[in-house]
Structure formats: structure tokens, C-alpha cells
C-alpha positions in Angstrom: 67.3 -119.8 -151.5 67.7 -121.3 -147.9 65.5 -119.5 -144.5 67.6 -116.1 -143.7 69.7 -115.9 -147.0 69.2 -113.5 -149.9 69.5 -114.4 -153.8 72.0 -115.1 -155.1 74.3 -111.9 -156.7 77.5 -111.5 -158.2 78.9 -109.4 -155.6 80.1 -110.0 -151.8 78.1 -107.0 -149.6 78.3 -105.8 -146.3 75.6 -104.4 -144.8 75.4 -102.4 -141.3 72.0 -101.3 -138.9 72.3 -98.9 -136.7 70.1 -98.8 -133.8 69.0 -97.2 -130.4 71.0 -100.1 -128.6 73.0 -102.0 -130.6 75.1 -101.8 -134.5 74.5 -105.0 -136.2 76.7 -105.9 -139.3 76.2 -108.6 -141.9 78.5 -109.7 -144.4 76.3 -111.6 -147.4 78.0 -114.0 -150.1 77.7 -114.1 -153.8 75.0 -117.0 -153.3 72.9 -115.4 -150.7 74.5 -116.9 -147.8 75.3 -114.7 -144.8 78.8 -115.5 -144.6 79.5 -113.2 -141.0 77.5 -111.3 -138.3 78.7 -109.0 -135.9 77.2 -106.8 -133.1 78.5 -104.1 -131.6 77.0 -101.8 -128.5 75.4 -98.2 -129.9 77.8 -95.5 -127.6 74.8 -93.1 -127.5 75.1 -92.5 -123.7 78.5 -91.0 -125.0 77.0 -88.3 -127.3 76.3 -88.1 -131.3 80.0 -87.7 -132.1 81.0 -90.7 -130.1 78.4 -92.7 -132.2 79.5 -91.4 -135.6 83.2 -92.6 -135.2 81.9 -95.9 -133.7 79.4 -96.3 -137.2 82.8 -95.5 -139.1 84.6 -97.9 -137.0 82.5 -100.6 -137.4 82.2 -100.4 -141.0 86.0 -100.7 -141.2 85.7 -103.7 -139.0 82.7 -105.4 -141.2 84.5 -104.9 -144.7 87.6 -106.4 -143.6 85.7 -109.7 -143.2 86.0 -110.6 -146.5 88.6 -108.7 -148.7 86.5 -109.1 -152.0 83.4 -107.3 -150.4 82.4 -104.8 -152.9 80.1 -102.6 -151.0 78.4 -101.9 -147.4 75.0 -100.6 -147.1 74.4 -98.6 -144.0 70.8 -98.1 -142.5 70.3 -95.5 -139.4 67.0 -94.0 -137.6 64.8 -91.1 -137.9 65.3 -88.2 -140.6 67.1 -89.5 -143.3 67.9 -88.5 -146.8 68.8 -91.4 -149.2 69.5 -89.7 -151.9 71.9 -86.9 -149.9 73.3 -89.9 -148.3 72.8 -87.7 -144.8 71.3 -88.9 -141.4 69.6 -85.3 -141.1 68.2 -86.6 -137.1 67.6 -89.4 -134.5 65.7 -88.3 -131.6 67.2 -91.7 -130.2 70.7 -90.8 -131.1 70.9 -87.3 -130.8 73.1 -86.4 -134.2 72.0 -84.0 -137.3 73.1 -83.6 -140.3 76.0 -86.7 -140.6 77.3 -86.8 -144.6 77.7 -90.6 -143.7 78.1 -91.7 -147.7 80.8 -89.5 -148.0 82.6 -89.8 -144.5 82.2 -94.0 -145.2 83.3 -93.6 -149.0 86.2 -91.7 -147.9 86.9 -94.4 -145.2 86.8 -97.2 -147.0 86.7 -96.5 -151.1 84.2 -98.8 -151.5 80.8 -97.7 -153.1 77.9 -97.1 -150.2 74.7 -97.7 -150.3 72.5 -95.7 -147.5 69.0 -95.6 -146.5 66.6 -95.5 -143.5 66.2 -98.5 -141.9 62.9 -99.5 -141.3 62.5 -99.0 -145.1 65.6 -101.2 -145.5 64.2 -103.9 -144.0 60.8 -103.6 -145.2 62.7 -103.7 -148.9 63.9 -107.2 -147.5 60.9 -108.6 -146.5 59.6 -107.6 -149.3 62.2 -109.1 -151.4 63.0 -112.3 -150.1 60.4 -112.3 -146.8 57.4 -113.0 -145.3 55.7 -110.1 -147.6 57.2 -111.7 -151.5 54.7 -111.3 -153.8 52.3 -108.3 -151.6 51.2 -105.5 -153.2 50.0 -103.3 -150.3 52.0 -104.0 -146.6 53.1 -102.4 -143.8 56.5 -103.4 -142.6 57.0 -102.5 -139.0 59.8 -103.4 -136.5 59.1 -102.5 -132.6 62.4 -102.1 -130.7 64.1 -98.6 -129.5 61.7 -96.5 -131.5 59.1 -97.6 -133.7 57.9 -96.5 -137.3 57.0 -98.0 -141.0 57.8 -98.6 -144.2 54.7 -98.2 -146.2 53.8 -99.8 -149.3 50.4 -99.1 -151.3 49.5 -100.8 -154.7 53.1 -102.1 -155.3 54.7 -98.3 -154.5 56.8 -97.8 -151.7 56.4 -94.8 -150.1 59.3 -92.3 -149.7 60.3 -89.1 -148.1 61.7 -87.8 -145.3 59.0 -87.6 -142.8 57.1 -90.7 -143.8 56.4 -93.8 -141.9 57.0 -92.2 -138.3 54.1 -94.5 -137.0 55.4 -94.8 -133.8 54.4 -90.8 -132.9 50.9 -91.7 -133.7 48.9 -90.8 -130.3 47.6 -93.7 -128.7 46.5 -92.0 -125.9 48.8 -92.7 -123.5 49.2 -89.6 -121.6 52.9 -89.8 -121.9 55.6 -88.0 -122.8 57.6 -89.1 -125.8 61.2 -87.7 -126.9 59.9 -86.6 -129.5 58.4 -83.5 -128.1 54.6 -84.5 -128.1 52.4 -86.9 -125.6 50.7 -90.0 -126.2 52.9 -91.6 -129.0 52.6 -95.4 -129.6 56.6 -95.3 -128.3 55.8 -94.2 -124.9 53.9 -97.5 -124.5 54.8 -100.3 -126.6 58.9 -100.1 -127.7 61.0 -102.2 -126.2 62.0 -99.9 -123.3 58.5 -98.4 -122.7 57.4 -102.1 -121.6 60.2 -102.9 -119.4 59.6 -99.0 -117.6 56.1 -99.4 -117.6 56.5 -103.4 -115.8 59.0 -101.6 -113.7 56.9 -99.0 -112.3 53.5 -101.1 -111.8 56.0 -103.8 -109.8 59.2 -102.3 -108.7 61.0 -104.6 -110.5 63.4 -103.6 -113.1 64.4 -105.4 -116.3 65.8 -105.1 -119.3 64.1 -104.7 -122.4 60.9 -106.6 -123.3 61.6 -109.8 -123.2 61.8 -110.5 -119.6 58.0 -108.8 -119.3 56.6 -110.9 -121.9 58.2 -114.3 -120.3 56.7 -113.3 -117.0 53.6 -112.7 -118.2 53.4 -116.1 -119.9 54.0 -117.6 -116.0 50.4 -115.5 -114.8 52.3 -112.0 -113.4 49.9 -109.9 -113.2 51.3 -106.9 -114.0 53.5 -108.3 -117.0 50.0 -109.0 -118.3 48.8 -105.8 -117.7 52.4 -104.2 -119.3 51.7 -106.5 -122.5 48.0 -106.1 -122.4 48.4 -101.7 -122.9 51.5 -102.3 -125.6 49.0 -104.5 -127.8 46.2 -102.3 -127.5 48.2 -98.8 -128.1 49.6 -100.9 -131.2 46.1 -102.0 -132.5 44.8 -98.6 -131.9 48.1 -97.3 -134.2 47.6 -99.8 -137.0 43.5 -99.4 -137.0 44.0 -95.9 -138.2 46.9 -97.0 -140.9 44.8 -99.1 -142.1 41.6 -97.1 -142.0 43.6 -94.8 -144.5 45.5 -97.5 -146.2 44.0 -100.8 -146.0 47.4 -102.9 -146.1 46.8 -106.8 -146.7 49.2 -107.6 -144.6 51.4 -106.0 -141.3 54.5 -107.6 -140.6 56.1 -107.0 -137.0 59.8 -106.9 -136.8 62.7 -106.2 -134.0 63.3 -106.8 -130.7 60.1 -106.8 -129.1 58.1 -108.8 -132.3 60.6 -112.1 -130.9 57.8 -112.9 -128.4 55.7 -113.8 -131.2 52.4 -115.1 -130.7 52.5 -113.3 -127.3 52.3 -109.9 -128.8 50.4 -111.2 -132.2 47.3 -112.6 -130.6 46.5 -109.6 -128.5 47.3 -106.8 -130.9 45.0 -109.1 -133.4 41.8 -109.4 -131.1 41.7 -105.4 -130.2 42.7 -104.5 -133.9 39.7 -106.6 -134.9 37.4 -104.7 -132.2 38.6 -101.2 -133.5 38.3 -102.4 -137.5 34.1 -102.9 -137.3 33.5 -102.8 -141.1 37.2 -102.7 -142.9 38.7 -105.8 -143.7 41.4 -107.0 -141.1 45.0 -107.2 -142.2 47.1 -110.0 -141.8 49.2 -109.7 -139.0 52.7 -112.3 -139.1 56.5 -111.6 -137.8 59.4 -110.7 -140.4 60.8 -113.9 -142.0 64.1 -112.5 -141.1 63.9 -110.8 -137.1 65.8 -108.9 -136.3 68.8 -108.5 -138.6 66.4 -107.9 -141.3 67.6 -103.7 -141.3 71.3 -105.1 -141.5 70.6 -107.3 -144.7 68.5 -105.0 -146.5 71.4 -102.8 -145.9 73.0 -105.2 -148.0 70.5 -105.2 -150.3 71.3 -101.1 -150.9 74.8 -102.2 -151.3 73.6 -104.7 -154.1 72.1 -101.8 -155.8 74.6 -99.4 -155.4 77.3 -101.6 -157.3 74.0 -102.3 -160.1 73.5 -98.8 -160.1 77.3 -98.4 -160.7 78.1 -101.6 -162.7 75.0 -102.0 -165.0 76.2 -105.8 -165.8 75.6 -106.6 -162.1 71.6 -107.5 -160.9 
């Protein structure tokens, strides 16, 4: 199995992730390979409706790729119910209550596999990643919104509620769209860095990446930006693992691309605020940040498994 690519399966899947910002589609081969990406933009500014028909949209567009796909998995934010196949809410997106296996089943008449998908891609990485083999790991992508998926002596952790890590207070002061103040997400997603740069130097940016860069180059308040994300983050994952004790933490999305820049700090003040419990390993997903979008695929996998018992 080559970097990025899944095992092999008897089945061509698609997979599409839903996010805050941006829809990003995979189409996998029978060997693994990823045989097509795509990207579209996330109309959210446009309302929940106006996202729902792009979701439906795109998913047309992905299985067309490849006529002998046999299934899409779909992954969204916030409240979901897997089994129901029903995005229930996204704080991010605004929608409740979308029967999205049956509105893409009756779309496409192809089997759908659905999930939430932070646990998606923490199923990945667990599967083909950087945590094979791990027993008890926290999976956590930073990008729009932040949360987990948890998994403790070999069981991963399901339900509705769990894994909202990022609405842990931090302190902050803030207010989050969630409702409460202080959340990790008011300080340390992707657009909580570039406001918070913006409003310590009048310059805006956009997203993360641009903060991080600059404070590589010495600007003082990029460092300053980067310096309160990595401490609000350590502070988050001191009390997960005070209550879990995960061997290893694996940062995905957007923000965890500036790699050693975010891992170094968030490693020294996790070690200051872990006096006497052992220190998780802290690495990046194997697979960044398409890893929601191919363990989408990986729920499509199952789904025909589940439906076809001869497939694995």
C-alpha cells in the first residue's frame, strides 16, 4: 500500500467531506489508489438549504467519475446520527435534521455510507494512518470547528454528543457559536487565528496559514496569535488526557499543515500542564487533510460489506 492510498478492495468508492469552507470528494480504486479529487466551495453564506442541494450536487458530480463506483460515503459536522443516516445540526452550517442517506440514495441508487466526520477520519488513520496498530488515540483535525474522535482500549467511542473537544473552555474569554464562552474554537481553528492576528495587527488574512508563515519570519504578533492557539490546545488535550490517557494525539486539517510550527509549542505547554501523567505522543495525520473524504470511502466500503457479505 503506497503513502495516501487505502487497501486494496473489490469495489470502486466515492467518498465526500463536508466542511465549514470547502466539500472535498475522493474517488478510491479497487487497489487503494485514489483514482480522482475534487473540491468544491461550502455555500453556507447562502443558508442551510442552499448547502444541502450543493452536498446532493456534488455527490452526483463525484459518482459520475467513474461509472463502476459502487458507493459514496458522506461525512458532515456537528450532530449526527449514523445509524439514522441524519445530520441532526452544524452550528457551522446552520441545517437540522437533513435525512441525507435517503435524499443521496434517492439521488443516485447507489448504497450510502454516512457518518460524522471527524470519526471518519479518525477510522482512517486508524486503519491505514499514522495511528495503525494503537489501541488508545485521539484523532483530532483543527480547521473550521474543532472536535475528536476518541478511541480507549481498542473501542471507538460513539454517540451523538461525543468528541465535541473543541467547546472545552480554555479560558479564553470569548464567545463561541456555540452558545457558551471560552471554547478551544474561539482561539485555535483556523479562523479564530487569522481574527485573532487581525485584530492584534490590523492586518487581515485568510485562514491560518498566512499567521503561522509570518510568525516563522519573527512577527511579533503572529507569534503571539500562534503562541495562545497552542497553549488553549494543550490546556484542551491535558484534561483529555487527564481522563483518558491516549498514547498518542494525532492533529489533522487545515491548520495541523504548519506542522512542527503548531506541534512543538502545543508539546512544551502540554508537558507543563501534564506534571505526573505520562505525555501523549503528539504527530500529524498520515493523510491531511482529505483524510474525512477517504474515510468517507471507507463507510462506503462497509456499506457494500454490510450489503454484499462476499465483499471485505
Amino acid at each position: 500500500m503506497s503513502a495516501g492510498a487505502l487497501p486494496e478492495s473489490p469495489v470502486v468508492v466515492a467518498g465526500l467531506d463536508v466542511g465549514g469552507t470547502a466539500m472535498k470528494g475522493s474517488v478510491v480504486a479497487a487497489d487503494g489508489s485514489v483514482a480522482h479529487t475534487r473540491s468544491w466551495p461550502t455555500p453556507r453564506e447562502d443558508g442551510p438549504d442552499a448547502v444541502v442541494d450543493a452536498v446532493l450536487d456534488a455527490a452526483a458530480e463525484l459518482v459520475r467519475l467513474d461509472p463502476a463506483t459502487a458507493a459514496l460515503g458522506l461525512v458532515v459536522p456537528g450532530v449526527v446520527r449514523d445509524v439514522d443516516g441524519i445530520a441532526e445540526w452544524s452550528e457551522n452550517i446552520g441545517w437540522r435534521d437533513v435525512p441525507f442517506r435517503r435524499l443521496l440514495t434517492e439521488r443516485l441508487g447507489l448504497p450510502v455510507g454516512f457518518g460524522h466526520d471527524v470519526r471518519a477520519g479518525g477510522l482512517l488513520e486508524r486503519r491505514a494512518g499514522a495511528a495503525v496498530g494503537e489501541q488508545d488515540v485521539l484523532f483530532m483535525p483543527i480547521g473550521t470547528g474543532i472536535s475528536g474522535a476518541l478511541t480507549v482500549a481498542g473501542v471507538d467511542l460513539t454517540g451523538e454528543f461525543v468528541g465535541e473537544i473543541g467547546h472545552l473552555d480554555v479560558g479564553s474569554g470569548r464567545p463561541c457559536a456555540c452558545g457558551g464562552v471560552g471554547c478551544l474554537e474561539t482561539v485555535s481553528t483556523g479562523p479564530s487565528i487569522a481574527r485573532s492576528y487581525a485584530e492584534r495587527s490590523g492586518v487581515e488574512v485568510a485562514g491560518a496559514r498566512p499567521v503561522f508563515e509570518a510568525a516563522a519570519r519573527g512577527d511579533a504578533d503572529a507569534r503571539a496569535v500562534v503562541d495562545e492557539a497552542a497553549r488553549a490546545l494543550a490546556r484542551a488535550l491535558a484534561a483529555y488526557t487527564t481522563l483518558l490517557a491516549p498514547d498518542l494525539v494525532v492533529l489533522g486539517g487545515g491548520v495541523a499543515a504548519a506542522g512542527e510550527s503548531l506541534l512543538a509549542p502545543v508539546r512544551s505547554a502540554l508537558a507543563g500542564l501534564l506534571p505526573w501523567q505520562p505525555v501523549p505522543r503528539l504527530v500529524t495525520a498520515a493523510f491531511g487533510a482529505n483524510a474525512a473524504s477517504l474515510g468517507a470511502c471507507l463507510l462506503a466500503r462497509d456499506v457494500v460489506a454490510m450489503e454484499e457479505p462476499h465483499h471485505v
